[in-house]
C-alpha positions in Angstrom: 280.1 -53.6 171.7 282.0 -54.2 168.4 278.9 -54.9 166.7 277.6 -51.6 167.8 280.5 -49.8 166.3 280.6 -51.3 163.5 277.1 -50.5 163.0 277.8 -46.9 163.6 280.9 -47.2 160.8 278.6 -48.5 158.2 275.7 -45.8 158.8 278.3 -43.0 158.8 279.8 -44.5 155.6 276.6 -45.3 153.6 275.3 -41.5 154.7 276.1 -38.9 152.3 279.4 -36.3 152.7 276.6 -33.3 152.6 273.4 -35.0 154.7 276.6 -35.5 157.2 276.8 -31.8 158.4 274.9 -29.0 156.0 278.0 -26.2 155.6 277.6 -23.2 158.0 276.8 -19.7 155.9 275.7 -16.0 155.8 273.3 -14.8 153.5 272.2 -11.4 152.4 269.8 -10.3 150.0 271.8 -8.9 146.9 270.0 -5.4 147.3 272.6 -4.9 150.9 275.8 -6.1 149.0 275.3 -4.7 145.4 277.9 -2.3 144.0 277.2 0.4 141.5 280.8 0.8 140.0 281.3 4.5 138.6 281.8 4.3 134.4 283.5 7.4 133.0 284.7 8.4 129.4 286.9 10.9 127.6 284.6 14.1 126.7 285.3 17.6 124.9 282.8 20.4 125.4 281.8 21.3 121.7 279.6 24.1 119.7 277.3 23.0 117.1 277.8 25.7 115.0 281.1 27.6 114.2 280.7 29.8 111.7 283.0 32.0 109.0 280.8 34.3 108.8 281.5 36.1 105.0 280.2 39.1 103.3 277.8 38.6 100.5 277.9 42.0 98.7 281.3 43.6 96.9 282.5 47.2 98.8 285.0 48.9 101.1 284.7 47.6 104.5 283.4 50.7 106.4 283.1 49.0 110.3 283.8 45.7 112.3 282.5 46.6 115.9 283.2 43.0 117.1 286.6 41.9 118.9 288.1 38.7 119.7 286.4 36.8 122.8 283.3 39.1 122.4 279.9 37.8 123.6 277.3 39.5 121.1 273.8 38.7 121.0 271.9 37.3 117.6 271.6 39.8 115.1 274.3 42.0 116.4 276.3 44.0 113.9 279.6 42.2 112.9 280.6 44.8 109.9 279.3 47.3 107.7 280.2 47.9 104.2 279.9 50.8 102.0 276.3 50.7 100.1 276.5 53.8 98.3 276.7 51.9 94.9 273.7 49.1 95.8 271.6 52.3 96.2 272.3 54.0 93.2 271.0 50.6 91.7 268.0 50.2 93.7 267.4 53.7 92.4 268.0 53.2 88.8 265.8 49.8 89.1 263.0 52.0 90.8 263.2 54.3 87.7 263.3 51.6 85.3 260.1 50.2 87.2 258.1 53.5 86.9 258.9 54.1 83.2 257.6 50.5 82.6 254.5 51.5 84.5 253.2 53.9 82.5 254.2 52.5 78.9 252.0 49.7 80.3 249.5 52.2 81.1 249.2 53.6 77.9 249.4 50.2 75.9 246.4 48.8 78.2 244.6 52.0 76.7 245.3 51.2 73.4 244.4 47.7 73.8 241.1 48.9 74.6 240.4 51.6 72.1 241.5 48.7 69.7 239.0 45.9 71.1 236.5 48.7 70.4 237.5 49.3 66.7 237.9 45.7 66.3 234.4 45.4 67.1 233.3 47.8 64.7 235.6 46.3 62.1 237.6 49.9 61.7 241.0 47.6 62.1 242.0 44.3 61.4 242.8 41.4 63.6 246.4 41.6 62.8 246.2 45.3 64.5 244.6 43.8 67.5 246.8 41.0 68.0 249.4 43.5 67.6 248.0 45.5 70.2 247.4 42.6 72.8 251.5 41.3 72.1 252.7 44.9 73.2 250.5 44.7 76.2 251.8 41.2 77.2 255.7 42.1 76.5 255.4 45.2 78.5 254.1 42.8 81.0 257.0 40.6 81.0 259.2 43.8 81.3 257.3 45.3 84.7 257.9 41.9 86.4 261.4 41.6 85.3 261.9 45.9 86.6 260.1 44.6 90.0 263.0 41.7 90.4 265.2 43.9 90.0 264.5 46.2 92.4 264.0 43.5 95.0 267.7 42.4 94.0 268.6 46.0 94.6 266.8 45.8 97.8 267.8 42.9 98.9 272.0 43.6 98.4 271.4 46.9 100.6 270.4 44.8 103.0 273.7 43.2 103.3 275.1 46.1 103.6 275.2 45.2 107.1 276.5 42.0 108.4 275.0 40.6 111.6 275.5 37.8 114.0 272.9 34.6 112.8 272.7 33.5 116.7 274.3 34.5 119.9 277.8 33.8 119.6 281.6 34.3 120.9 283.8 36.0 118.0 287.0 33.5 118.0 288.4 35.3 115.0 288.1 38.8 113.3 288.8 38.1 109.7 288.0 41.8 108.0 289.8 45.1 108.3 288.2 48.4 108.2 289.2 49.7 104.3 289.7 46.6 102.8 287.7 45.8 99.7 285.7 42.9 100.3 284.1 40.9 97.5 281.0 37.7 97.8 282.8 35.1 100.3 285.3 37.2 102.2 285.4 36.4 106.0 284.6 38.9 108.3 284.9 37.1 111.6 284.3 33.2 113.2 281.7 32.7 115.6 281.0 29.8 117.5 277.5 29.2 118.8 277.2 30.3 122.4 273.6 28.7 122.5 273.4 25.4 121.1 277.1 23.0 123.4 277.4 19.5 123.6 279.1 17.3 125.4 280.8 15.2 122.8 282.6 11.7 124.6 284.2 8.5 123.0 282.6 5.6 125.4 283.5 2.5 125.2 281.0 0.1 123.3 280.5 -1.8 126.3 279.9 0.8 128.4 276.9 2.6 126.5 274.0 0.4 127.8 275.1 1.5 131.3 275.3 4.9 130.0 271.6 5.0 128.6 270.7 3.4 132.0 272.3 6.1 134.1 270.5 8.2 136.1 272.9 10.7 136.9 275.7 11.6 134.3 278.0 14.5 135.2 280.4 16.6 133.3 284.0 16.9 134.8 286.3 19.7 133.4 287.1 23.0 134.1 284.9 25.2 137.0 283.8 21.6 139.2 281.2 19.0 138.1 278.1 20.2 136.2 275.2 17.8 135.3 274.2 16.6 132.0 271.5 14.7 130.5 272.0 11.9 127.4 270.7 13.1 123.7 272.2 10.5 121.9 274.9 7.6 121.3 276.0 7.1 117.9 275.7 3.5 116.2 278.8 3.3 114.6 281.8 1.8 116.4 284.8 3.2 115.7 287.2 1.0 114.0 290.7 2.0 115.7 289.5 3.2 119.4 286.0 0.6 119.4 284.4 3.7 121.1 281.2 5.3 120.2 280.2 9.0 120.0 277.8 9.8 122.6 276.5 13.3 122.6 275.5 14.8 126.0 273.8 18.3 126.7 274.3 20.5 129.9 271.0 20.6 132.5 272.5 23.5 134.1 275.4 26.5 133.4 277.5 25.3 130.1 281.2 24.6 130.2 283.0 27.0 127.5 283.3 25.6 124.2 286.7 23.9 123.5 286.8 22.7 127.6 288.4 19.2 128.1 287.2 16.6 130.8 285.7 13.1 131.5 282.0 12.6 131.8 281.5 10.0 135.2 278.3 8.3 135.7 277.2 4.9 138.2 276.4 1.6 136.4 272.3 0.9 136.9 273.1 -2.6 137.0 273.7 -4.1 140.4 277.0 -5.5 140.7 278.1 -8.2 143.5 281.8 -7.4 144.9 284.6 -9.8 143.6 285.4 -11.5 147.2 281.8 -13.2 146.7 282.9 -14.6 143.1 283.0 -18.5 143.2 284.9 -20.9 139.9 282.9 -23.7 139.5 284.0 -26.3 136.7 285.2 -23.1 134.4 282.6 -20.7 135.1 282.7 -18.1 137.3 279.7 -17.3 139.5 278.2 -16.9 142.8 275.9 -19.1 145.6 272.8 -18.1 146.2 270.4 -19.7 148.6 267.0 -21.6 146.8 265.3 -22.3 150.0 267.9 -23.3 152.0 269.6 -25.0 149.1 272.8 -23.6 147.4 272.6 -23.0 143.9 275.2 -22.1 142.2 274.4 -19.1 139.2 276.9 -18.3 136.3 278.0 -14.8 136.2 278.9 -15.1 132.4 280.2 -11.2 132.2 282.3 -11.9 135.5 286.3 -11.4 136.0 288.0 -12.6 139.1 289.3 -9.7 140.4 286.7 -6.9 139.7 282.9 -6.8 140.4 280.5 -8.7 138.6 277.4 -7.8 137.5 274.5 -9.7 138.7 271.5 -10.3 136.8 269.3 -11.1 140.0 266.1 -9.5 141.6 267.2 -7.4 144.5 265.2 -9.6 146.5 267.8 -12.4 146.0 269.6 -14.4 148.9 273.6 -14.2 148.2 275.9 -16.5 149.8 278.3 -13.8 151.6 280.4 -16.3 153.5 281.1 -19.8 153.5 280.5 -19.8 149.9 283.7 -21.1 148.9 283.5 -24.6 150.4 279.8 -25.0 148.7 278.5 -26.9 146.1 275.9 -27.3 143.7 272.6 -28.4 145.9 274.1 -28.7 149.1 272.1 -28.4 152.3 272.8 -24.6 153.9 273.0 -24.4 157.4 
């Protein structure tokens, strides 16, 4: 009898601690216990263009139809300035133009009537060449009357001031009766057409923002979708944020509205009670066949959920994990 128990001492000793019982555990593939923590950022709605919008002519300020907080469509009128002197000068360049004309008529005429006395030598070349010159000056003096007139032209078209895009006044700079001269504002505009999103996300934070599938805007009037343009590069140096630029897929916030842009991380993420320490690393057990493994979660934080860089397909250790090690039998 004593040899028989001290047979059974020795196998029980020589047999090791993990063939002795394999641990008891639940698994679950990490597609049922993955987390998809929701990411958000600081945002502004913003306009891409706001505009002083200036006159480009000198005159007396006749009109301003617009008023602060006015919708107007592109190429509505935003002033109207006196023109009376920029058509006296379109007609004086359309006078100069016509008596250019004609001296050029008359000195082609000559031209010819000399070509056919040079011919039959009744003048000299000197009178011929003299003759071409005058031609080729008065030339020079219809295309210089013809820019004029286009400059004429063109400054009565300024006359009026319109709107380049649809827009919302914000400001109405000019005054019926005052004298306005090249550069005076008239009124600001800011683009009702072309609004971004503008937000400061976090540099580690932008990958999952690419990733996202669904990125919404929240701010004044409820949640409204968006869709990613663009992420800036450039960190910046104080806030380590990046500018990410974000358009609306649906109705547009107003311009100047503050909120937070919220999306859900791509990346699967395993919850924190299922974070193991394992010689300094932090990780989770996964089952290899009915083996535990133990997987380094290098991005992981005790406390917070780890994102796990696993197919979906992959057998987590949900309980029972914290007794396990390394290679151990599962059971």
């Amino acid at each position: 009898m004593r040899f028989v128990l001290a047979s059974l001492v020795a196998l029980l000793l020589s047999t090791p601690a993990a063939a002795q019982q394999a641990p008891a555990v639940s698994v679950q593939p990490l597609s049922a216990v993955a987390l998809h923590p929701e990411r958000d950022a600081a945002a502004q709605v913003v306009s891409l263009n706001e505009s002083r919008i200036a006159a480009e002519i000198a005159g007396r300020i006749e009109a301003v139809p617009v008023e602060v907080g006015q919708r107007i469509d592109n190429g509505a009128v935003i002033a109207r300035i006196d023109c009376r002197d920029h058509a006296l000068s379109r007609q004086r360049a359309g006078a100069v133009l016509a008596a250019v004309r004609s001296r050029l008529a008359l000195a082609g005429q000559q031209l010819e009537r000399a070509q056919e006395l040079s011919a039959q030598r009744f003048i000299s070349e000197d009178a011929l060449a003299a003759r071409v010159t005058e031609a080729d000056v008065l030339r020079a003096e219809l295309s210089q009357a013809e820019v004029q007139l286009a400059t004429a032209e063109r400054a009565i078209g300024k006359c009026v001031v319109r709107a380049p895009f649809a827009a919302i006044v914000r400001e109405r700079l000019g005054h019926v009766g005052e004298l306005a001269a090249p550069g005076t504002p008239l009124a600001v505009l800011v683009d009702a057409g072309r609004i971004e999103v503008a937000a400061q996300v976090q540099a580690k934070d932008a990958p999952s923002l690419e990733r996202a599938a669904d990125v919404r805007f929240l701010g004044p009037g409820g949640p409204r979708p968006l869709a990613l343009e663009r992420i800036s590069p450039a960190i910046d140096l104080q806030t380590r944020a990046m500018d990410a630029r974000l358009r609306f897929t649906g109705p547009a916030a107003a311009p100047g509205a503050s909120g937070r842009i919220v999306w859900l991380d791509a990346e699967p993420h395993v919850p924190p009670g299922l974070v193991v320490r394992r010689a300094d690393r932090l990780g989770l057990f996964v089952d290899d066949g009915g083996t535990a493994r133990f997987h380094a979660l290098p991005e992981a934080q005790e406390g917070r959920p780890a994102r796990a860089d696993l197919p979906p397909e992959t057998r987590i250790v949900v309980k029972g994990q914290l007794a396990l090690k390394d290679g151990q039998r599962l059971r």
